[in-house]
N, CA and C of each residue as an Amber inpcrd file, in Angstrom:
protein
   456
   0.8450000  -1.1840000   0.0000000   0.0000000   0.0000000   0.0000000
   0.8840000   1.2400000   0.0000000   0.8950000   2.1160000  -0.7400000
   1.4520000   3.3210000  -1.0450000   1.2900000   4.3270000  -0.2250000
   1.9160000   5.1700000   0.6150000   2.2690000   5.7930000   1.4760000
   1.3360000   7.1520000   1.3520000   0.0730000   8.3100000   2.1870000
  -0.4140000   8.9600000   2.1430000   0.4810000   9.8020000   1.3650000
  -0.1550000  10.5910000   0.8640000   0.5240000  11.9890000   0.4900000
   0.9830000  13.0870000   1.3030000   1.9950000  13.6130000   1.2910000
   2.3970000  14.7720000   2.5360000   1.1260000  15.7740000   2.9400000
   0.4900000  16.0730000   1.5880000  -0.3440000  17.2660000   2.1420000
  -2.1640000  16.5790000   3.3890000  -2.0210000  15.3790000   2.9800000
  -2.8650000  14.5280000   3.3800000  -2.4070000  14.3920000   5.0500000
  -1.2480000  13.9220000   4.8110000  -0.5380000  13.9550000   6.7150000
  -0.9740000  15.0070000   7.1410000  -0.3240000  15.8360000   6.6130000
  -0.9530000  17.4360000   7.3760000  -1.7370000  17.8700000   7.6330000
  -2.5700000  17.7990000   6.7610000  -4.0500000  18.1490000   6.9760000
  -4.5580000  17.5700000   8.5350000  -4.2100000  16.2810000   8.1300000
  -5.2040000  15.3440000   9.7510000  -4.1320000  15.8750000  10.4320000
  -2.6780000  16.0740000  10.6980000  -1.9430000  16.4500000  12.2600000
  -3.0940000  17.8950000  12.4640000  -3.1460000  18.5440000  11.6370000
  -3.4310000  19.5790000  12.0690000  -5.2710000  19.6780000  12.8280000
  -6.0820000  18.9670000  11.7080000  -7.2810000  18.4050000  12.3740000
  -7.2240000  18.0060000  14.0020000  -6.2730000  16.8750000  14.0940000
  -5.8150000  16.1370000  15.1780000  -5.4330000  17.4060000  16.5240000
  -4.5060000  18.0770000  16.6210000  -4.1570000  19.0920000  16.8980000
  -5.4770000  20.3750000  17.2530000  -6.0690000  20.6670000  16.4700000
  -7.1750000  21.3000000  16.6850000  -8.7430000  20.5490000  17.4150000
  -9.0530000  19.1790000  17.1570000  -9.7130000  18.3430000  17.9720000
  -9.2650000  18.6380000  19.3730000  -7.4500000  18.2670000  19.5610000
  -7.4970000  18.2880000  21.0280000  -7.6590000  19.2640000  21.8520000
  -7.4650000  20.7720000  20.9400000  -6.9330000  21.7330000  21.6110000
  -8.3880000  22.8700000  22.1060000  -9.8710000  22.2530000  21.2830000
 -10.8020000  22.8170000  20.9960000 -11.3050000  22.8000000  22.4360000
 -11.1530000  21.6810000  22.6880000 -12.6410000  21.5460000  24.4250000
 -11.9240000  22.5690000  25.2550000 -10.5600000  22.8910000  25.4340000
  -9.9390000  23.4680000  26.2580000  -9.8110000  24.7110000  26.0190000
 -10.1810000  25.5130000  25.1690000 -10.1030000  27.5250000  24.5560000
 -11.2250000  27.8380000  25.3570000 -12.4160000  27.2310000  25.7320000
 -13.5670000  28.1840000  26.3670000 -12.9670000  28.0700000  28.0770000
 -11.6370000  27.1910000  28.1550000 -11.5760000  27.1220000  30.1050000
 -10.3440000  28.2140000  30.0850000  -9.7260000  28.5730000  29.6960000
  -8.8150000  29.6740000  29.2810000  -8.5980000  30.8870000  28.6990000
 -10.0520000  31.5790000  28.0730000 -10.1100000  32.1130000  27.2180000
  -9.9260000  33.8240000  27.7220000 -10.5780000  33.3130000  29.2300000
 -10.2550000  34.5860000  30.3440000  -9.7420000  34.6510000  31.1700000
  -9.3200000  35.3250000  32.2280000  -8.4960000  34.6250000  33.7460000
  -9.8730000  34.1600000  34.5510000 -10.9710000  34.8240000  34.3070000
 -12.0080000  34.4550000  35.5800000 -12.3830000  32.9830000  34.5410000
 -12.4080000  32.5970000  33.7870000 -12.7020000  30.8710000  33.3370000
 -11.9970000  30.1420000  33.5300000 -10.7410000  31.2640000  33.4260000
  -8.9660000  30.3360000  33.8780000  -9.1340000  29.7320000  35.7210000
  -9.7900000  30.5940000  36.1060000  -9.2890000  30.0680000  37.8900000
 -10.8930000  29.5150000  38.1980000 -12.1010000  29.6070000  37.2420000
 -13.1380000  28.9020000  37.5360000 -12.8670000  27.6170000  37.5010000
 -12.1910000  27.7520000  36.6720000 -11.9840000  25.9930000  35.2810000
 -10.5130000  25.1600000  36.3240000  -9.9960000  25.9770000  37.1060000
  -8.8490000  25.4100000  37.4380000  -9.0020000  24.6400000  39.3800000
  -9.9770000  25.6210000  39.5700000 -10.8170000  25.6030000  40.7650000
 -11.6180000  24.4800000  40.9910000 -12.4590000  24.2140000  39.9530000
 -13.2530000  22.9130000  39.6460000 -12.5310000  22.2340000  39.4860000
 -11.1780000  21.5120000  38.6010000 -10.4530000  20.6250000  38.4370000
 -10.4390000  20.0070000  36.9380000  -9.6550000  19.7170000  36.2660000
 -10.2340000  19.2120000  34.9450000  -9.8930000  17.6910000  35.3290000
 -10.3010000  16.9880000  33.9980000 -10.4660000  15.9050000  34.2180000
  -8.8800000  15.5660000  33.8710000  -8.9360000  14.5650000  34.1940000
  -7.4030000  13.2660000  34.1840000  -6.8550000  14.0050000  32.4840000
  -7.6810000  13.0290000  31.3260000  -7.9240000  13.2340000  30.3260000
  -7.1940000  14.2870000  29.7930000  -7.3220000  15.1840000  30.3330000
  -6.6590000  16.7250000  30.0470000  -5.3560000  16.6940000  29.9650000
  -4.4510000  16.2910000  31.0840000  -3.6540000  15.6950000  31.0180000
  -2.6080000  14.6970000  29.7490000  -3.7450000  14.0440000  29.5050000
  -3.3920000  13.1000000  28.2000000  -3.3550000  13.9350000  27.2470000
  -4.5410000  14.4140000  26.8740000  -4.9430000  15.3490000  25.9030000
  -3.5690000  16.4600000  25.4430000  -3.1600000  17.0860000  26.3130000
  -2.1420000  17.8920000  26.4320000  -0.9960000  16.8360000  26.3470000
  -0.0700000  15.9980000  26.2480000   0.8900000  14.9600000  26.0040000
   0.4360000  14.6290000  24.5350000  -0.7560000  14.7940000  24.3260000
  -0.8190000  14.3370000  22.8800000  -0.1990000  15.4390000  21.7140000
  -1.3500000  16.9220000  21.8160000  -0.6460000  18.0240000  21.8250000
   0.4250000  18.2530000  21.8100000   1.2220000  18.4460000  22.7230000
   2.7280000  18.7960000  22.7580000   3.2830000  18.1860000  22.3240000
   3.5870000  16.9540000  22.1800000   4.9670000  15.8830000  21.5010000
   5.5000000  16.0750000  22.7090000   5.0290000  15.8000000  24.0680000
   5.9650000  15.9730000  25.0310000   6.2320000  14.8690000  25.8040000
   7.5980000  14.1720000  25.7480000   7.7240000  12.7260000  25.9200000
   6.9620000  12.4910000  27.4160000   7.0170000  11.2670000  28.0460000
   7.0090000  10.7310000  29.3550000   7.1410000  11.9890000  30.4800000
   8.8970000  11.3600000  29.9150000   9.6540000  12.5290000  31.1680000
   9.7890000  13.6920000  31.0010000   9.4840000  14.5120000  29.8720000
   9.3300000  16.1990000  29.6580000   8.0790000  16.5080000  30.3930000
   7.2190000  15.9430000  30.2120000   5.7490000  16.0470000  30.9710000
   6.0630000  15.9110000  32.5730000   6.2630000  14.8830000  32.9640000
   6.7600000  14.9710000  34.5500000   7.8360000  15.3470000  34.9690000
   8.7220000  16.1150000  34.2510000   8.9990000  16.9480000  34.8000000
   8.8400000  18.3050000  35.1460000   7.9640000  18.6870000  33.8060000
   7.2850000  20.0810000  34.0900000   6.3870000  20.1190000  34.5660000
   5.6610000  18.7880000  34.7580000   4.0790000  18.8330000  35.6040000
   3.9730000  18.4210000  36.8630000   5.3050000  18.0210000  37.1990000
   5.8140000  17.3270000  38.4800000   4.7660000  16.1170000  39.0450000
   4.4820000  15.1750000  38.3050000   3.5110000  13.8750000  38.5620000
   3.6430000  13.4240000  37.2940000   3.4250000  11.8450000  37.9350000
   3.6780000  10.3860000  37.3000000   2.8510000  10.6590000  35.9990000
   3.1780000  10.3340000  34.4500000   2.1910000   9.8990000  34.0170000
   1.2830000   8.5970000  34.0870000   1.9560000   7.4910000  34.6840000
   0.9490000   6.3850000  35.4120000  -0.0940000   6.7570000  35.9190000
   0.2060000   7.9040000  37.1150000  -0.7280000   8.3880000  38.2140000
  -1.6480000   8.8590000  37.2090000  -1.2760000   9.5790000  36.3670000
  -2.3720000  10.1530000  35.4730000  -3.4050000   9.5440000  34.7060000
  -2.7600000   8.4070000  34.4060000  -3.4410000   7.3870000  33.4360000
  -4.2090000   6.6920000  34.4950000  -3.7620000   6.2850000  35.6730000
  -4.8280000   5.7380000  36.5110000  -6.2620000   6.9310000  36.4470000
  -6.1500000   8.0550000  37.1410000  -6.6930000   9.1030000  37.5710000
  -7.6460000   9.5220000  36.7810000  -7.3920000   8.7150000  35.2480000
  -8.2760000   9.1150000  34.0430000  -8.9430000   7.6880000  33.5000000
  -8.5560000   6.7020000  34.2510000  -9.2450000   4.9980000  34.0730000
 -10.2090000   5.4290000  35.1470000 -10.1790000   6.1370000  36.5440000
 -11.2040000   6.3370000  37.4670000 -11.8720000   7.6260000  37.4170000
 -11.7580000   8.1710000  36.0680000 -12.5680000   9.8000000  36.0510000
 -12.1640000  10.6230000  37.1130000 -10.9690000  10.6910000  37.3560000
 -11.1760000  11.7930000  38.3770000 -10.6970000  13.0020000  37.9890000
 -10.5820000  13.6690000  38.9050000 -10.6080000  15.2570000  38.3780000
  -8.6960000  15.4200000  39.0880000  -8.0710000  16.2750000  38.2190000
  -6.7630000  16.5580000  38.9830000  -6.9600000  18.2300000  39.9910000
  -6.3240000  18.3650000  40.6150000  -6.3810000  19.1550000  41.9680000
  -6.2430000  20.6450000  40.8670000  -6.5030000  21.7230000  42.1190000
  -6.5990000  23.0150000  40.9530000  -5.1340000  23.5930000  40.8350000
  -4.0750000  23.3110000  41.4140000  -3.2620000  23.5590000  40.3790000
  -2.1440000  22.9370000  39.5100000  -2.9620000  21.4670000  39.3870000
  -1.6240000  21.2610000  38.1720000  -3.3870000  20.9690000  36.9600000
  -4.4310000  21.9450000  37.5130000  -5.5500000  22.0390000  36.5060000
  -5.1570000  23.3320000  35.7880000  -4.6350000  24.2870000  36.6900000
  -4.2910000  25.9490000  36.5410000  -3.3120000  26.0070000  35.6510000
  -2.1880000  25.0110000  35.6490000  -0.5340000  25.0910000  35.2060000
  -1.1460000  24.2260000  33.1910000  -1.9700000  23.2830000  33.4530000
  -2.5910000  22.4670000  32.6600000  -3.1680000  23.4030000  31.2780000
  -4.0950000  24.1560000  31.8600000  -5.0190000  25.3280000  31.2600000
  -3.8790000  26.5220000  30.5310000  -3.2640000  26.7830000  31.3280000
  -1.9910000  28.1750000  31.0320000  -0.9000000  27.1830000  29.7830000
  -0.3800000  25.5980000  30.0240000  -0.1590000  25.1450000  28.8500000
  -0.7880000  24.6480000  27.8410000  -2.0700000  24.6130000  27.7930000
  -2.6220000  24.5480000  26.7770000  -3.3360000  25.6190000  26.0450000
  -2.9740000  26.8360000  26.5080000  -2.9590000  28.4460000  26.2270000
  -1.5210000  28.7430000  25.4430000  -0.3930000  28.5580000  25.4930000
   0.4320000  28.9560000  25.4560000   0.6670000  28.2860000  24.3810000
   0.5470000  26.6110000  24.2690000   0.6390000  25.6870000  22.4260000
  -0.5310000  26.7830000  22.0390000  -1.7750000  26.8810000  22.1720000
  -2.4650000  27.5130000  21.0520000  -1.5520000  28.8150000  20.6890000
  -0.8840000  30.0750000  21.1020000  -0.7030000  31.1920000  21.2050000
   0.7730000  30.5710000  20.4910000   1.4850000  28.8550000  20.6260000
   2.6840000  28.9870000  19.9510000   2.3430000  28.4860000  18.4920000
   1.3180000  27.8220000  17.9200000   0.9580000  27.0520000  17.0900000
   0.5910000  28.3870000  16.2670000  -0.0630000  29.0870000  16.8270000
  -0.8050000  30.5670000  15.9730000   0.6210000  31.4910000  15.5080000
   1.1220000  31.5450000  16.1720000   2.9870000  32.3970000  15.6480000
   3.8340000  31.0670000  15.1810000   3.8720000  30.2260000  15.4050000
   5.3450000  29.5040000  14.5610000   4.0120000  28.0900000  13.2700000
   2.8770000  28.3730000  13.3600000   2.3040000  27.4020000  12.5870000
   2.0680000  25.8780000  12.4840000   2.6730000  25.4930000  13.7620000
   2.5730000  24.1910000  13.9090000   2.7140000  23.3580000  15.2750000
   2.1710000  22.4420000  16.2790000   3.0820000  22.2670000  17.1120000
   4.4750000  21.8030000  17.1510000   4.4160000  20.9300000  15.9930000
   5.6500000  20.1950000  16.0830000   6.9640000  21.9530000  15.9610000
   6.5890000  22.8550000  15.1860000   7.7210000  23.9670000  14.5490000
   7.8750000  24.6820000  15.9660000   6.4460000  24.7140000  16.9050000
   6.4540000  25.0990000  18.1630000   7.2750000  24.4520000  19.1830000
   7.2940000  23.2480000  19.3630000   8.1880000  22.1790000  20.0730000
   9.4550000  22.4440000  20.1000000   9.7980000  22.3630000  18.7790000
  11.1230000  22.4930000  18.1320000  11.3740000  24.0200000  18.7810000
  11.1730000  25.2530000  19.1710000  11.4930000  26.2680000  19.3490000
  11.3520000  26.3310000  20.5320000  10.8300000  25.7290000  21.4900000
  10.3590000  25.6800000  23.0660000  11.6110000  24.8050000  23.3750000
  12.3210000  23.7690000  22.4530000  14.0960000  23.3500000  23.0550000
  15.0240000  24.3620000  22.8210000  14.8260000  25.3090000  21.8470000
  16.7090000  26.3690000  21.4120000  16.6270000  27.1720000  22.4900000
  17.3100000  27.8100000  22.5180000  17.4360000  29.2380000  23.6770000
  17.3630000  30.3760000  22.9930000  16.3570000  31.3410000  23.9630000
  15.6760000  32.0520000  23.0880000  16.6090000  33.5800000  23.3590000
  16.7580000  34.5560000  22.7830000  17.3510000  35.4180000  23.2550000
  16.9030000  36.6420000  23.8700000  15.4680000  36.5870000  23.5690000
  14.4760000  37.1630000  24.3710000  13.9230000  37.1440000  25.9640000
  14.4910000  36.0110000  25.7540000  14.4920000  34.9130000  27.3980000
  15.8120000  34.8520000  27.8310000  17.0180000  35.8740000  27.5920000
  17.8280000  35.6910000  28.2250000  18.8300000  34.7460000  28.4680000
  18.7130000  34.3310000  26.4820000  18.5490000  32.4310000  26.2950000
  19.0990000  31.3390000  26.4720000  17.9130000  31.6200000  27.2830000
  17.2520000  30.2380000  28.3800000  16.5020000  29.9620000  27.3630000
  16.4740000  28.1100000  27.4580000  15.5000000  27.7060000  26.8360000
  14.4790000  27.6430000  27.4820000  13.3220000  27.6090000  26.1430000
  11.8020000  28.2180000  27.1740000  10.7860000  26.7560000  27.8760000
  11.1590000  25.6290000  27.0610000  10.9580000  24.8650000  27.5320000
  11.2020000  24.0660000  29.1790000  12.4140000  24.7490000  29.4270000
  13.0800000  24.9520000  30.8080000  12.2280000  25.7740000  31.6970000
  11.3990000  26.7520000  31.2970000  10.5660000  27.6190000  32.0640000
   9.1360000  27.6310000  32.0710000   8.9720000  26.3360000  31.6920000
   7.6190000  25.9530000  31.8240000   7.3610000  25.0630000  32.8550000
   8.1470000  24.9870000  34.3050000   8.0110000  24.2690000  35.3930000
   7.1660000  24.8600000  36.2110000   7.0020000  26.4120000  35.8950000
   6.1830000  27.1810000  36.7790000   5.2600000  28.2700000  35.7630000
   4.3630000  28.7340000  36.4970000   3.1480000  29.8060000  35.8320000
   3.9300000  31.1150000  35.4330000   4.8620000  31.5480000  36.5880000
   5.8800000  32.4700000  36.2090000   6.2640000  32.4100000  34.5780000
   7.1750000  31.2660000  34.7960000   7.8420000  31.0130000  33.4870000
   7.1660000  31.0810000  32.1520000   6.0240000  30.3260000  32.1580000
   4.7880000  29.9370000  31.1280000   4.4570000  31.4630000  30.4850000
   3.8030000  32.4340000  31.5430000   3.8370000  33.9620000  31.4360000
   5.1150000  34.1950000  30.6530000   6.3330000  34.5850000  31.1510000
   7.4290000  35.0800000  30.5020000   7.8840000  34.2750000  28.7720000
   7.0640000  32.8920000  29.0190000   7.2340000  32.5390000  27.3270000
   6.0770000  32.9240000  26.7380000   5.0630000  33.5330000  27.1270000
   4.1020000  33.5710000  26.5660000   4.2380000  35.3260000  25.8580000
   4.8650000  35.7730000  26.7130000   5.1170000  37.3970000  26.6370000
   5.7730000  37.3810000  25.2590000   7.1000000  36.2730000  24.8540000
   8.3620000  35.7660000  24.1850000   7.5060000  36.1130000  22.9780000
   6.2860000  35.1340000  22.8970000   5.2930000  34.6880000  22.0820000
   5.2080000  36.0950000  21.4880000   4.5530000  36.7890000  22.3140000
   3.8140000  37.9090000  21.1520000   4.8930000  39.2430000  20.6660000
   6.1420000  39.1850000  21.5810000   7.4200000  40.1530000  20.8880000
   7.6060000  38.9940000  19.5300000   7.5700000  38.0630000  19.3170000
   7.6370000  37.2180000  18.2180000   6.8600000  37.5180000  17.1120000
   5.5560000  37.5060000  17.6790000   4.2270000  37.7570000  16.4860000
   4.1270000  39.3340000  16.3190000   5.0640000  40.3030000  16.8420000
   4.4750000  41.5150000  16.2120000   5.8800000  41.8760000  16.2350000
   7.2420000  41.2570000  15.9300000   8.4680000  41.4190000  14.9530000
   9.7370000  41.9260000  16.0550000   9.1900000  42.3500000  17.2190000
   9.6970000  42.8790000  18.3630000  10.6290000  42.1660000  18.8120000
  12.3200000  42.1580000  18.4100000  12.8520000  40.8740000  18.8500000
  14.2040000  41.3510000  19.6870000  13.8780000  42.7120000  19.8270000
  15.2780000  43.8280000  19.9840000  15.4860000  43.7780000  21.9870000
């Protein structure tokens, strides 16, 4: 069987990519939905959902999310909800792929730029500063001196 066509791959990553990223824009879209949505707890799922998203291995994920992905995968075999703030830290990274996907066009081109060191960031890589909300903010700031040419 003969191999899809490139523009065919793309199309569905990007479908794929936008499926996951859709349920999660109305819990982020403000800060008062941001700390409603983070307050309540999201589900396990979210979790996954976001690992799917990112291309972010095992251990890139626990280490910036500081918990097991096991624990997670259990936590989402029993529906449960994760605590409000690795729901808060959850929400702010799945704010920050949309806001990197919208300036660099892709996650994967996004990924790839969340490992170099940025010089805007003092460069530090930004992926390094996504252990905390602080950090997430200061790449997110990165983000829009990016999208409006500001690189001085």
């Amino acid at each position: 069987m003969a191999a899809a066509p490139k523009s065919y791959k793309k199309k569905a990553k990007v479908t794929m990519v936008a499926e996951l990223i859709a349920p999660y824009q109305s819990l982020y879209g403000n800060s008062i939905s941001l700390l409603t949505s983070s307050k309540k707890g999201l589900s396990a799922k979210a979790a996954l959902d976001f690992i799917a998203l990112s291309g972010f291995s095992k251990e890139e994920f626990q280490d910036t999310f500081k918990t097991n992905v096991k624990t997670i995968q259990n936590y989402a075999s029993n529906s449960s909800k994760l605590d409000a703030p690795l729901s808060e830290k959850l929400l702010k990274s799945f704010s920050l792929f949309d806001k990197g996907i919208d300036v660099f066009g892709s996650a994967d081109a996004f990924h790839q730029w969340l490992n170099m060191p940025s010089y805007g960031l003092g460069d530090q890589i930004p992926f390094d500063l996504m252990d905390t909300i602080t950090g997430i903010s200061l790449i997110e700031e990165e983000l829009i001196r990016i999208e409006y040419g500001d690189l001085a």
